[in-house]
N, C-alpha and C positions, 0 to 999 in steps of 0.2 A: 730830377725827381727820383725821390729813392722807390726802387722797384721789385717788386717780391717775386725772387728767380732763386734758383735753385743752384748755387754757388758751382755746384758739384755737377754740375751739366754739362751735356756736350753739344756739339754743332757740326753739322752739317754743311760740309762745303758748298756752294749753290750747283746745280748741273750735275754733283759726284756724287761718288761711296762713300767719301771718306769723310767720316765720321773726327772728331778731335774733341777730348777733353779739354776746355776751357780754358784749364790752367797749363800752361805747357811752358818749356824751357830756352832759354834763348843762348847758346854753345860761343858768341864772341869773346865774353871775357874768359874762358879757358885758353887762348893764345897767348902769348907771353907778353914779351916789352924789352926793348933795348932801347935805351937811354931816351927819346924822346921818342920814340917810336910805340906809340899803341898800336896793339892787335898784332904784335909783330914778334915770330920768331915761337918755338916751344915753349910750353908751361914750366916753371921751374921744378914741377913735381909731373912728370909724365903719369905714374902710376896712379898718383891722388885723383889727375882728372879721368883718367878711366875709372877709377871706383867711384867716382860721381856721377858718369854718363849711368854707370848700372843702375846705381842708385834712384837715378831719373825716373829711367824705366820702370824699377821696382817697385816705384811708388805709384806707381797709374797711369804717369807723364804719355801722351801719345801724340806728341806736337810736339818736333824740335825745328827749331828754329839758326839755320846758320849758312856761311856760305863761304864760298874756294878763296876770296879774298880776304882771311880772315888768317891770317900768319904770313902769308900766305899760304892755300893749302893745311894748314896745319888742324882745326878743328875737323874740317870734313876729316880726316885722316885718324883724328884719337877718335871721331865717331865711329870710324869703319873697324879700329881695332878694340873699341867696348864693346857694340852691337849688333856687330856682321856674326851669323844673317839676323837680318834686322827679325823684330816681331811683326805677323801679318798684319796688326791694326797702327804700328808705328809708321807716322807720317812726317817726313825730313821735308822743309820747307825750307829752298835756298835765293840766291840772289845773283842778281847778273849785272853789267851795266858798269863795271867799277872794276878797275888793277892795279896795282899799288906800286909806285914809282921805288926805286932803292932805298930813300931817303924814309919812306914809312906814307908816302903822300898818298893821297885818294884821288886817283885819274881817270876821271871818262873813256870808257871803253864801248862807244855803241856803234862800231861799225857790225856789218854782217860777219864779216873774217873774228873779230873778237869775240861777240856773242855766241858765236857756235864756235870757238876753243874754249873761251868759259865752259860752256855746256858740256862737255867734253871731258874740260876737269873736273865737275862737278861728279858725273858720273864714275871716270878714271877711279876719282878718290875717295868715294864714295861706297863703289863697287856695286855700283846700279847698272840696271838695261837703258832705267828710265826713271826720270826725275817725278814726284805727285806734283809738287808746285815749285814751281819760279817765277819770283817777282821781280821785276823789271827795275831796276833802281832810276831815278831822275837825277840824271846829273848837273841839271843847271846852275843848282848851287850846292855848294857841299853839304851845308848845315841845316836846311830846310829846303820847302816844295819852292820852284822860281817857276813863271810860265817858260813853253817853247814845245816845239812839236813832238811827240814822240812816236808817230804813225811811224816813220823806219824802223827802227828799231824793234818797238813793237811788232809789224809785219816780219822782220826777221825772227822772232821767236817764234811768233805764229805759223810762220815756215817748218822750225824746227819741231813743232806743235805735230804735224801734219808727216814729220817722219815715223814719231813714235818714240822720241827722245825726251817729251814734255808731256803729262798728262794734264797739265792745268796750268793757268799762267794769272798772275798777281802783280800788285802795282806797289810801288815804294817809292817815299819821300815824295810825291805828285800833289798835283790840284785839283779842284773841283772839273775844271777845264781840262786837264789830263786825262780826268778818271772818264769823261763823259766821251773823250775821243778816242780812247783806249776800248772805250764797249761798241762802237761802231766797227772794230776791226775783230775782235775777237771777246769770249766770254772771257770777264773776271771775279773771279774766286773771289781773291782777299786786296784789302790795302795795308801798309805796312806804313804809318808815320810818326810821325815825334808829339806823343800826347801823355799828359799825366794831370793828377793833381791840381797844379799848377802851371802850366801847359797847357790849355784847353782851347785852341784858336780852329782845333776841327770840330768843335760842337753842332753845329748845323749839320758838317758831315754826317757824324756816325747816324743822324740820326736817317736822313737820307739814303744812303747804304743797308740800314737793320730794313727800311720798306723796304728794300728790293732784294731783302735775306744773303746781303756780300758782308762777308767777317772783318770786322774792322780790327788788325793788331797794332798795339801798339808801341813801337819803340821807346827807350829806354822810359818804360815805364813808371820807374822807383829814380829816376835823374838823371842815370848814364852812371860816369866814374866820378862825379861829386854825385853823394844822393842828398835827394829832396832833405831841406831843412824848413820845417814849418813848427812855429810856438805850439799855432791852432791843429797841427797834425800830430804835435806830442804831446799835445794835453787828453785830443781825443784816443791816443793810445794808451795813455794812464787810464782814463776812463772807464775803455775797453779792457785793460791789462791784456794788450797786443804791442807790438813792438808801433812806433811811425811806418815800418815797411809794409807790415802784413797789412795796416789799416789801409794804407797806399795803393795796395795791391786788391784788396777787397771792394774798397769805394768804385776800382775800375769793373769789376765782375760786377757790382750792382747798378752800374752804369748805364748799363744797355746789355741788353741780350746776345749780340752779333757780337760783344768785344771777346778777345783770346787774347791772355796774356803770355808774355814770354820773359816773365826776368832771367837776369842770367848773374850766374855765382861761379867762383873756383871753390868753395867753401860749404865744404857738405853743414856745418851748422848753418850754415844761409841757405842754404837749398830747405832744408827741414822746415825753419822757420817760413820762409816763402809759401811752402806749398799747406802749410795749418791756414794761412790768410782763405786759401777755397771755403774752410767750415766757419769764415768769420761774418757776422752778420750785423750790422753797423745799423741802429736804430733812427727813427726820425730828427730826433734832435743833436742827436751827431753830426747827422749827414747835415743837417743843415749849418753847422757849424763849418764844417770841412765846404762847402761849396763857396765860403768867404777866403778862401785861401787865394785863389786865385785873380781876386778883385784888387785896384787900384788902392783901396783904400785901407789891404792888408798890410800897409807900409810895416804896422807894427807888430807883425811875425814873416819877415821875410823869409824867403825864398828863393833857390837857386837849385839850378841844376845843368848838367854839361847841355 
């Protein structure tokens, strides 16, 4: 149901202060790539991605989105030399739960001994006292939410919660069933999963979540590293005279209330265009256009995304 909200709005974290623009930035694809290795290794323009992180900022952005296993190390670190000391309403939103084999692999890291060096590096690299939010990544399966317990691991951040290391703690890649075992041990903030467009298997979620005021973000928002290809999402961008992304991008701010977007660019004209999508306002008949994208029987403007 398309919803009259205020594009340009912010939200409140549930239980906090911290306040966050809407629209905010997601710092993965600023790591580099060796040979099959995504997220992996320096940007081939160090300087380019620090004039983009500024540029972030300068734009409003106060929601970034990224985490120590992301080159490894390597985003928190162009974060720390764009925007150290950071601005008082910038809020760094990271991830735990995950380390990355030699090879470029994505390896479950949920003992106590990992999750507090995670936390650790997060900070190190960061050059924080203390993290606003960490969300707990689910590692049962790499590519989406799989059931299994996360009460250890959770109680280990909860731990670290209780030092003064974590001021807020979020959930990523999980289930209905995760999210509801995870508020039994400790308050959550935000969830962090794989929704877009075309993509849309957490609908019941979010809506679930917006009642009880927890921010729902969504990963690769715009596809990942193939982006979204829809006939019916480049016609309505003709329509619009918006790019398919900004529409992309905008359909999820009109979503629901509780969503925060985070796309992520190395390309300051992608970043510009991304964040015009906040002033875009996508009418009734559009929308209703754009919400057949995701149905069985869009065979005839397919879709794909990582």
């Amino acid at each position: 149901m398309l919803q009259e909200i205020s594009l340009a709005s912010s939200f409140i974290l549930p239980g906090s202060s911290l306040s966050v623009n809407r629209m905010g930035y997601g710092a993965m694809q600023l790591a580099g790539r060796d040979g099959n290795k995504l997220v992996w290794g320096p940007p081939r323009d160090v300087d380019g991605a620090i004039t983009l992180l500024r540029e972030v900022v300068a734009s409003g952005v106060n929601h970034i989105d990224t985490s120590d296993f992301y080159g490894p190390h390597v985003t928190n670190q162009l974060i720390r030399r764009a925007l150290f000391p950071y601005p008082d309403d910038l809020v760094i939103v990271t991830k735990v739960g995950t380390r990355r084999g030699e090879d470029g692999s994505w390896i479950p890291a949920f003992s106590p001994d990992e999750l507090t060096g995670a936390i650790h590096d997060n900070l190190r690299n960061l050059g924080l006292d203390v993290l606003d939010v960490v969300n707990l990544r689910s590692m049962f399966s790499v590519h989406q939410p799989a059931e299994g317990s996360i009460e250890a691991p959770l109680t280990a951040l909860a731990e670290l919660q209780q030092k003064g290391l974590i001021r807020h703690i979020g959930l990523s890649n999980v289930t209905p069933t995760q999210i509801a075992e995870a508020r039994r041990i400790v308050p959550i903030v935000c969830v962090q999963n794989h929704y877009n467009l075309a993509h849309r298997a957490d609908d019941a979620l979010i809506a679930d979540l917006a009642h009880d005021g927890i921010a729902y973000v969504p990963f690769f928002p715009l596809g990942g590293f193939t982006p979204l290809q829809s006939g019916t999402l480049s016609e309505a961008a003709s329509r619009l005279g918006a790019t398919p992304m900004q529409v992309a991008l905008a359909w999820l701010l009109q979503r629901s209330p509780n969503i925060l977007v985070i796309p992520g660019t190395s390309s300051l004209q992608h970043l510009r265009e991304n964040l015009k999508a906040a002033a875009l306002q996508i009418p009734a008949e559009v929308h209703d256009d754009l919400e057949t994208v995701s149905r069985p029987d869009a065979a005839s403007h397919p879709t794909r995304q990582l």
